[in-house]
C-alpha positions as CSV (number, residue, x, y, z in Angstrom):
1,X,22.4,14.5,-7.9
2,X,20.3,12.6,-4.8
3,X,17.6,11.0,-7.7
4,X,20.9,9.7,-9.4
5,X,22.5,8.2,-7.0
6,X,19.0,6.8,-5.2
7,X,18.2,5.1,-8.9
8,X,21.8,2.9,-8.7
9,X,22.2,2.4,-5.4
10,X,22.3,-1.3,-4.3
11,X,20.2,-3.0,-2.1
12,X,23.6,-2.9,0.0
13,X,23.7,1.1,-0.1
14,X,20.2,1.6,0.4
15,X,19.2,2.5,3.7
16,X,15.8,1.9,3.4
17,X,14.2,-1.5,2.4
18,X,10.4,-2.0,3.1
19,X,10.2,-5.3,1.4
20,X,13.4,-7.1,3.2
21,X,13.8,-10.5,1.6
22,X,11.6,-9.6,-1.4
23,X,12.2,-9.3,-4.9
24,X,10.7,-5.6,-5.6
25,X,12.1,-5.0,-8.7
26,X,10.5,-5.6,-12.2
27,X,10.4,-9.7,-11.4
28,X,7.5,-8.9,-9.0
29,X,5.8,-7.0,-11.7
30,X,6.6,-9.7,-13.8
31,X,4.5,-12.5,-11.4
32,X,1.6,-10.0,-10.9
33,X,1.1,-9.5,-14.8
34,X,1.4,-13.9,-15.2
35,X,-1.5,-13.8,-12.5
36,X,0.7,-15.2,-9.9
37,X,-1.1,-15.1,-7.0
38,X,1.8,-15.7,-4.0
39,X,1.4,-12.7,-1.3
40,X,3.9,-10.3,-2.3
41,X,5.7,-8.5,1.1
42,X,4.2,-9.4,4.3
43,X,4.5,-12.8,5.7
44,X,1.6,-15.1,5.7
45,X,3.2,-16.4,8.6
46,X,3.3,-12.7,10.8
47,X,0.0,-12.2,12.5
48,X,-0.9,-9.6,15.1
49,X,-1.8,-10.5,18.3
50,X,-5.3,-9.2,19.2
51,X,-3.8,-8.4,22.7
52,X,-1.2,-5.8,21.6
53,X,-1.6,-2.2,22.3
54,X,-2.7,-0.8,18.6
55,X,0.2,0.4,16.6
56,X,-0.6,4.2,15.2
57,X,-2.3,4.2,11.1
58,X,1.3,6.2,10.2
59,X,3.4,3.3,12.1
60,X,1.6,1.2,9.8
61,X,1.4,2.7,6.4
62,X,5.8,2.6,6.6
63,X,5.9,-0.6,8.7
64,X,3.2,-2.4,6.6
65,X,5.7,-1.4,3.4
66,X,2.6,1.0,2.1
67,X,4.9,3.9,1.7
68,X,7.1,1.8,-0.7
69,X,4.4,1.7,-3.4
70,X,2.1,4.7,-2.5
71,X,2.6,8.3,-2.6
72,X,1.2,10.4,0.2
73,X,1.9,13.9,-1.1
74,X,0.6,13.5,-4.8
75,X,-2.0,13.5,-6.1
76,X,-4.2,10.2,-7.7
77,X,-4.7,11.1,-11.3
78,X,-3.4,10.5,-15.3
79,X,-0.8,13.3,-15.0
80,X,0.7,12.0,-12.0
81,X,1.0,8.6,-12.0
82,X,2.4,6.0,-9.5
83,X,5.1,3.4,-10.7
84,X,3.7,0.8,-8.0
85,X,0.7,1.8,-6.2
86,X,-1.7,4.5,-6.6
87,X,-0.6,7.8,-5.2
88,X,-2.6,8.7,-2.0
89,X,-2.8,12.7,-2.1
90,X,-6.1,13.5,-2.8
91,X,-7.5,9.7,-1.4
92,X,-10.4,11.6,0.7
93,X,-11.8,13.4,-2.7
94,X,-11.5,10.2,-5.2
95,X,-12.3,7.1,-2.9
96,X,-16.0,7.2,-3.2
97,X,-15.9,7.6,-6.7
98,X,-14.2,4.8,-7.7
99,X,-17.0,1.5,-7.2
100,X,-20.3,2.5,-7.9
101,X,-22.4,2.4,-4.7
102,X,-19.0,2.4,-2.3
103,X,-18.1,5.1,0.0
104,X,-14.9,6.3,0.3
105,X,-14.3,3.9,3.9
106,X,-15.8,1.0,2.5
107,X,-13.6,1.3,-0.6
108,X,-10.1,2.2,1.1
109,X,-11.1,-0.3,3.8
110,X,-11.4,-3.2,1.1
111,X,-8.3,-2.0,-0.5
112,X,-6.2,-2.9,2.3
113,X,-8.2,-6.1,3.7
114,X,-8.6,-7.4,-0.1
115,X,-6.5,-5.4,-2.5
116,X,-8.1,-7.5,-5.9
117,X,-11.7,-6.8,-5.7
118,X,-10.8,-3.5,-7.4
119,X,-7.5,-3.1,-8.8
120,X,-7.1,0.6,-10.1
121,X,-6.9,1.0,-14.0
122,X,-3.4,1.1,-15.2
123,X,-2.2,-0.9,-12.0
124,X,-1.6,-4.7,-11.6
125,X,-3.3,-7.0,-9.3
126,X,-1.3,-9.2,-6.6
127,X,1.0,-6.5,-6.1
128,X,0.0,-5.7,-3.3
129,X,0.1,-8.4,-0.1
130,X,-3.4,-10.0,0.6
131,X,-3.2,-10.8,4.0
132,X,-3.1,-7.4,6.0
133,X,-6.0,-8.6,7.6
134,X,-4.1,-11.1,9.4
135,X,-1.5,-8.6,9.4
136,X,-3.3,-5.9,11.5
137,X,-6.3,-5.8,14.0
138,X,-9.6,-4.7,13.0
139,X,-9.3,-1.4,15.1
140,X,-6.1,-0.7,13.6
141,X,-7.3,-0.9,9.8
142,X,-10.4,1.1,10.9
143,X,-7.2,3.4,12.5
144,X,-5.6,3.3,9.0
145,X,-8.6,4.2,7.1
146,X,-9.8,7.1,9.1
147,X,-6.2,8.4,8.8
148,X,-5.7,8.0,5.0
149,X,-9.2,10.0,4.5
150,X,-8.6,12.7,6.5
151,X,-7.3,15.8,4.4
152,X,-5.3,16.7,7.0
153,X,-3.3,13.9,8.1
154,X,0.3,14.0,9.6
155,X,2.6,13.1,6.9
């Protein structure tokens, strides 16, 4: 059984480990409910060089470690939740519902640049890493927006 064996691998085993260095496990989730406020992931010390060619928005989304906490495939609702981050599936239906007076690029946009002004209910704050806009130019988060609202994105 593949869900088995994924749940007790070790970080050894695992072939796959989007936050190298970082304590993912329920000690991060621990910090973030004591309102810890270290950057969780990312390096404050990585920065993107304003001369590099743009990286693609679905480089980003698995280099960035998104696709460790969110879900592309399902769906954002009660009956499906996320255990990290809020699933993505349906992101171009529910993003401008979510602030009063935001539309759906103005609220994904300052969910990546500053993850806390709205945290999603039933999610912790500083989970996610507060610095992707050092982390990333501003074409390529305008890049990464456009691509997690279109419907029809390449998974």
């Amino acid at each position: 059984n593949w869900q088995e064996s994924a749940v007790e691998q070790t970080d050894e085993e695992d072939p796959w480990q989007p936050f190298d260095g970082v304590d993912t496990g329920w000690a991060g989730v621990r910090a973030a409910e004591a309102g810890i406020t270290e950057t969780v992931g990312i390096s404050d010390t990585q920065t993107v060089s304003e001369t590099a060619e743009p990286r693609a928005p679905e480089v980003l989304f698995v280099n960035m470690g998104c696709s460790g906490c969110h879900n592309l495939n399902e769906p954002q609702d009660e009956n499906t939740p996320h255990l990290v981050g809020p699933n993505l599936g349906n992101l171009a239906e529910v993003a401008g519902t979510k602030v009063p007076g935001e539309d759906a690029e103005t609220y994904v946009h300052t969910s990546i640049v500053a993850p806390n002004d709205f945290v999603n209910p039933g999610y912790l704050p500083n989970l996610m890493p507060q610095n992707f806009a050092e982390q990333m130019t501003p074409e390529e988060i305008n890049a990464l927006v456009t691509w997690l609202l279109d419907p029809n994105r390449a998974q």
